[in-house]
TIDO-662291 format. One record per residue (C-alpha): x, y, z; residue in three letters. Coordinates in pm, whole numbers, plus 50000, padded with zeros to 5 digits. Example, Ala and Ser with C-alpha at 12.3 -4.5 7.8 and 13.67 -1.06 7.14 Angstrom:
512304955050780ALA;513674989450714SER;
END
This chain:
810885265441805UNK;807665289341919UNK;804605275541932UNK;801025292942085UNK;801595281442470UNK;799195257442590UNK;797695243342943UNK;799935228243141UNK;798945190943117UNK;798755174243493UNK;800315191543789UNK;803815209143786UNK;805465207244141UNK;807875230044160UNK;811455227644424UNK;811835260744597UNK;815235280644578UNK;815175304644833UNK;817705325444628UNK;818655314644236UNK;822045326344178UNK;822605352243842UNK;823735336043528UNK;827755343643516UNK;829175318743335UNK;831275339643184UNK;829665325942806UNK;828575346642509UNK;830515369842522UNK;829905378442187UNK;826905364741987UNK;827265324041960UNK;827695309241619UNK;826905276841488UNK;824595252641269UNK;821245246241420UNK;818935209941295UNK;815095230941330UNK;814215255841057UNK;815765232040736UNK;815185198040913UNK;812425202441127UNK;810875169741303UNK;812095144741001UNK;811995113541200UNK;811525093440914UNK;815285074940867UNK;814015042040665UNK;812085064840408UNK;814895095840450UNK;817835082040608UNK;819545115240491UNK;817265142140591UNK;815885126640902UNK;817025138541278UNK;819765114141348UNK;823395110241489UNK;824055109441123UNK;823335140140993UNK;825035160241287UNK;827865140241213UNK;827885151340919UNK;827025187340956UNK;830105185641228UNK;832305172140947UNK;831095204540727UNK;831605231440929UNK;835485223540935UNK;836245205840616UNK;834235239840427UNK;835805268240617UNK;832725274040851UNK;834665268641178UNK;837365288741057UNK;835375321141059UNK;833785309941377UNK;830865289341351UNK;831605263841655UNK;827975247541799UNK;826325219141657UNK;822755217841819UNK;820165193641803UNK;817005200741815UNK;813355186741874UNK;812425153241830UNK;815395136141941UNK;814415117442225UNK;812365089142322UNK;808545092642389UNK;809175081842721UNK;811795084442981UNK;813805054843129UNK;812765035543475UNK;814905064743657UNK;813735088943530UNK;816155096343274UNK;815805114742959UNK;816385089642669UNK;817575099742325UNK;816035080842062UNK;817565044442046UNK;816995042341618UNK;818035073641563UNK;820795079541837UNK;822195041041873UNK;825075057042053UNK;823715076542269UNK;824175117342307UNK;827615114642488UNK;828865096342189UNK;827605124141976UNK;829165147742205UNK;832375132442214UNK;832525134341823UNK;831795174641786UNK;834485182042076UNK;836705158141833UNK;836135181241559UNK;837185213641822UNK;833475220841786UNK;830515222542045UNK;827465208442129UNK;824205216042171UNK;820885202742274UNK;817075213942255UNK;814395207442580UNK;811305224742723UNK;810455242443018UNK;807045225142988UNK;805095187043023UNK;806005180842661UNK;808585195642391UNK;806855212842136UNK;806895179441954UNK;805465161642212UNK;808625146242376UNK;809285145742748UNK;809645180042877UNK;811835191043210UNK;808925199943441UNK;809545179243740UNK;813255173443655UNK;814955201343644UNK;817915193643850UNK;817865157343690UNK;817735170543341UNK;820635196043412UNK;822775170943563UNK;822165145643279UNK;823605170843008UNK;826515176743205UNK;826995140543188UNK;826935139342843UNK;829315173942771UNK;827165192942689UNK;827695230242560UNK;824845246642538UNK;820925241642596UNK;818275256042466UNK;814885256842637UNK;811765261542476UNK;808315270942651UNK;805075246842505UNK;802565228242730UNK;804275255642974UNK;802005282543139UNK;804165321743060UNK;803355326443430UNK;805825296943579UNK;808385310243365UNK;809345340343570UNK;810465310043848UNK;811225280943639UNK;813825295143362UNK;815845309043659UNK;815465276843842UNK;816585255143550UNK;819265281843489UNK;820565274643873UNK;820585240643817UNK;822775242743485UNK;825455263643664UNK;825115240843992UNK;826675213643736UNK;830395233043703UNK;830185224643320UNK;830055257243154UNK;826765259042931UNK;825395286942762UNK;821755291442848UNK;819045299442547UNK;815785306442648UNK;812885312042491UNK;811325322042853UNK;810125368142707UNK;808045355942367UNK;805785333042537UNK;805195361042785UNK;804485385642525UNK;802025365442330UNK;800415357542601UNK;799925399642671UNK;802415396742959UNK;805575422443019UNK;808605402443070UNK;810855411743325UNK;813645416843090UNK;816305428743404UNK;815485388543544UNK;815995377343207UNK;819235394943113UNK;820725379443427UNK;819905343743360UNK;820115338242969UNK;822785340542750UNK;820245346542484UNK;816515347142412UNK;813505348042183UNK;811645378242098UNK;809605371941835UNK;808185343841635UNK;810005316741451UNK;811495324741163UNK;809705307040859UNK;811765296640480UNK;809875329740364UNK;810885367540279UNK;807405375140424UNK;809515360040792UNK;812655377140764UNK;810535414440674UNK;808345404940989UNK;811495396941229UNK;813305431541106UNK;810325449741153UNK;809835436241467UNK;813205445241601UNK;812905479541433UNK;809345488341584UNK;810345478141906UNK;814065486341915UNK;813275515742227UNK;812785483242437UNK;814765454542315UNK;818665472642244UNK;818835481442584UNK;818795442642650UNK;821875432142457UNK;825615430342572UNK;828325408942600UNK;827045378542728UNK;823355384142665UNK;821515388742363UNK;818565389142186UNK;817855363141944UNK;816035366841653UNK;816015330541496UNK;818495314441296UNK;819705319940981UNK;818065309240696UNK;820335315940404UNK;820905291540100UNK;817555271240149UNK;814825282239940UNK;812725309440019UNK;814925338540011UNK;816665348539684UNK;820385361539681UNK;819645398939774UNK;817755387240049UNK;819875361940164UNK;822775393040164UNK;819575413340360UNK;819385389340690UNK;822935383440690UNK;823755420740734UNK;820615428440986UNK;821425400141152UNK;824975415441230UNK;823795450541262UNK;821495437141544UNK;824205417141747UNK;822515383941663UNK;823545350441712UNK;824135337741403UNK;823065299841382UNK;822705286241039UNK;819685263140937UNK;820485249940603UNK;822025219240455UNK;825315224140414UNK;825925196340190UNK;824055212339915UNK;824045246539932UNK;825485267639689UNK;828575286839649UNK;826955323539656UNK;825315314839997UNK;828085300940181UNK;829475328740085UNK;827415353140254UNK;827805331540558UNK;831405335140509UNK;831145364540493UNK;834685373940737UNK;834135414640710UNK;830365410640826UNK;830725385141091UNK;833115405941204UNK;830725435041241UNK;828345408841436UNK;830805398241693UNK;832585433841763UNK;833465433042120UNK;831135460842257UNK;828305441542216UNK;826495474942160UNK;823035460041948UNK;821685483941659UNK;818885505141570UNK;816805513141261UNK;817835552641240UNK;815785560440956UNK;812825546140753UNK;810895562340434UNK;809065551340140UNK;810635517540153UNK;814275531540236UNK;815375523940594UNK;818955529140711UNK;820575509041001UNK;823365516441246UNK;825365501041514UNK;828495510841684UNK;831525494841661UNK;835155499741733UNK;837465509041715UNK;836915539241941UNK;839015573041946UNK;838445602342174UNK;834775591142215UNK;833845587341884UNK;832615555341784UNK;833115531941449UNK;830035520941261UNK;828485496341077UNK;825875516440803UNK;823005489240648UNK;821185504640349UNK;817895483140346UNK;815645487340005UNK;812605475740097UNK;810885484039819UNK;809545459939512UNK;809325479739223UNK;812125463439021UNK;814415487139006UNK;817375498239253UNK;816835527939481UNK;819845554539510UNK;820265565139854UNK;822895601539899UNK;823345609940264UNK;826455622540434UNK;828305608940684UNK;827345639840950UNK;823485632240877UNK;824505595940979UNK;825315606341294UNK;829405599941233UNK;830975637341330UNK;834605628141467UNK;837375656741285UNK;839605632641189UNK;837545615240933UNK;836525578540898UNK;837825550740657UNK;834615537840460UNK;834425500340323UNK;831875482340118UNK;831525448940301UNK;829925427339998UNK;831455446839740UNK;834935453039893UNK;835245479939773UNK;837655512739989UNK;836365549839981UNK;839405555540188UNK;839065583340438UNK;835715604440417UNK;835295637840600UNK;831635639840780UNK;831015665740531UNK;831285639340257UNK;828095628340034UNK;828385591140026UNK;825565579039773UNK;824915537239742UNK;822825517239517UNK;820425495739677UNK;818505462839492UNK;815115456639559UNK;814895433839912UNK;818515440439921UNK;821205460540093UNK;824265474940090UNK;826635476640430UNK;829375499740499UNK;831925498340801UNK;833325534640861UNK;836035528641114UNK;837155564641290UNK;841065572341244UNK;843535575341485UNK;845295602941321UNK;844365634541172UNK;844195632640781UNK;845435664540580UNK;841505663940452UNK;840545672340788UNK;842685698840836UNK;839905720040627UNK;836805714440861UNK;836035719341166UNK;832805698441358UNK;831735699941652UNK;831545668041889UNK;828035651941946UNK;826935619842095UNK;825385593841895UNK;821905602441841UNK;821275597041487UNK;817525596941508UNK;817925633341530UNK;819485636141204UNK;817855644840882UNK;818515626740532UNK;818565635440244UNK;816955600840047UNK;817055598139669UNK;815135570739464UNK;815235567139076UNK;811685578238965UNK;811445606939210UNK;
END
């Protein structure tokens, strides 16, 4: 989680690496899935009063058990991370970090050793600071220890967050910590949370440093159980997309916060709303919910097989917010397949509007920036429903709920259709901002 950085507490000593090696551990590749403890669970370290909600071996046991016996790990949610508040206030007489001996009676390799049982992965939460952002040890002044102790214990994938750290020592210290990780042979992905500590603190992050030693990082704030959170995050990402697309690929992205579908604060439009952004933007897509409970229409959305798809498309290419008017805002993102230079893409039809009724939005496929001759193949992901092969001359119009969306995937053919024999386009690059569209809403 983000929190306001603070003074560092006491002195941070610092070992010199003349030259910190680049990332390349060949992770990521496409955005990581999995189930994440923080935005549902938070710091419930309360197991005598809430033995099932509180942060335990227990409940990740559990949550590992979920993810395969309900389907999740079949459409390719694979971590299990822990996060804050799992360790012990203090560390051991070497030095050691120390996960919490109630809580964690086993011991994280244990826990460990149960995901990989599952075929799953594991991950683990720390701080590039004095203290975690809960006030747990942090990994200043053991960096290489730290690193070498989660190889010990298998695991996956770390994520390190930035309190009671200066923004300043970050530039050095994420890289450092990074070196250390690889230095260990076990393959880990690396999340930092190294550029939105920077920014709040009115810095510039040095996103080319960045890019080569994260798999994945934080932007923006944390996401809150709110509508008001996941509006703020999109926006975000929209108002600033000139500087923050350029950032993503295979193997690094940019993170936006997890997934906070089927808990309580978002209805089921705006559940469908995240999940669709979410894969428009190349995000990771970690869940934060409890699985045990949630309901049917919510898992699935997370289920969703078409739209994760769209999310973990092998380019890698992020998207953009091409167009955005009186509450209307269209998304786009490249996809493949490819053919002849023209791309596939995923279309998200955003309503942002809250007047209780659903907005028509008419717009043809040319004006959305799609132009290849021999046509595209246009599905509704939520709706399944085919249009079949569309022309770019053809008027596609969609019905949009209030703090909903709708998302199409137009994939390019192959193969010109007879319906394409009776136009004639000519080839652009993709550069829909320069289009103009034509946006309808009931009322007008």
């Amino acid at each position: 989680m983000v929190k306001a950085w603070r003074t560092i507490l006491g002195v941070v000593t610092v070992v010199h690496i003349s030259a910190v090696i680049c990332l390349e551990n060949g992770l990521a590749r496409t955005p990581p899935m999995g189930w994440l403890a923080w935005e549902r669970f938070r710091c419930n370290t309360d197991c005598k009063n809430d033995p099932d909600n509180c942060i335990s071996e227990n409940l990740f046991r559990t949550m590992a058990d979920i993810l395969v016996t309900e389907g999740y790990a079949n459409v390719g949610y694979e971590y299990i991370n822990v996060d804050d508040c799992w360790l012990e206030k203090e560390r051991n007489q070497y030095g050691e970090l120390v996960p919490d001996r109630t809580r964690f009676p086993r011991g994280m390799k244990a826990l460990a050793d149960y995901v990989h049982s599952k075929g799953l992965k594991f991950g683990i939460y720390e701080d590039f600071g004095n203290y975690t952002c809960a006030g747990y040890p942090g990994v200043i002044g053991s960096l290489q220890q730290d690193a070498d102790t989660f190889a010990s214990w298998d695991v996956d994938y770390v994520k390190l967050d930035g309190c009671y750290a200066h923004p300043s020592e970050m530039d050095r210290g994420y890289p450092e910590f990074g070196f250390y990780l690889n230095r260990t042979g076990r393959p880990m992905i690396y999340s930092c949370s190294w550029p939105v500590y920077q920014i709040y603190a009115g810095m510039s992050p040095n996103f080319s440093s960045i890019i080569q030693h994260c798999n994945m990082w934080r932007n923006f704030d944390d996401i809150q159980d709110s509508w008001a959170s996941v509006e703020s995050i999109i926006d975000y990402y929209g108002n600033n997309q000139d500087v923050i697309v350029p950032n993503a690929g295979p193997g690094h992205w940019n993170d936006p916060d997890m997934l906070i579908i089927g808990n309580f604060g978002l209805s089921y439009e705006q559940s469908k709303t995240q999940m669709a952004i979410w894969a428009i933007l190349a995000a990771p897509l970690l869940m934060s919910v409890d699985l045990r409970t949630i309901r049917p229409e919510y898992k699935s959305i997370l289920q969703n097989k078409k739209i994760i798809a769209v999310d973990q498309d092998p380019l890698g290419i992020q998207g953009r917010r091409i167009y955005k008017h009186k509450g209307i805002e269209i998304w786009s993102r490249p996809i493949t397949p490819i053919f002849q230079n023209y791309f596939s893409y995923a279309i998200a039809f955003v309503n942002r509007r809250t007047d209780g009724t659903p907005s028509d939005v008419a717009v043809t496929l040319k004006e959305l920036g799609l132009t290849s001759p021999t046509g595209y193949r246009v599905e509704d992901l939520y709706e399944d429903v085919d249009y079949e092969i569309l022309s770019p001359q053809t008027k596609i119009k969609v019905k949009v709920n209030p703090s909903g969306v709708v998302i199409l995937r137009a994939d390019v053919q192959s193969d010109y259709d007879r319906r394409a024999t009776y136009y004639t386009t000519q080839r652009t690059a993709y550069s829909p901002l320069n289009q103009v569209f034509r946006i309808r809403n009931n009322g007008f």
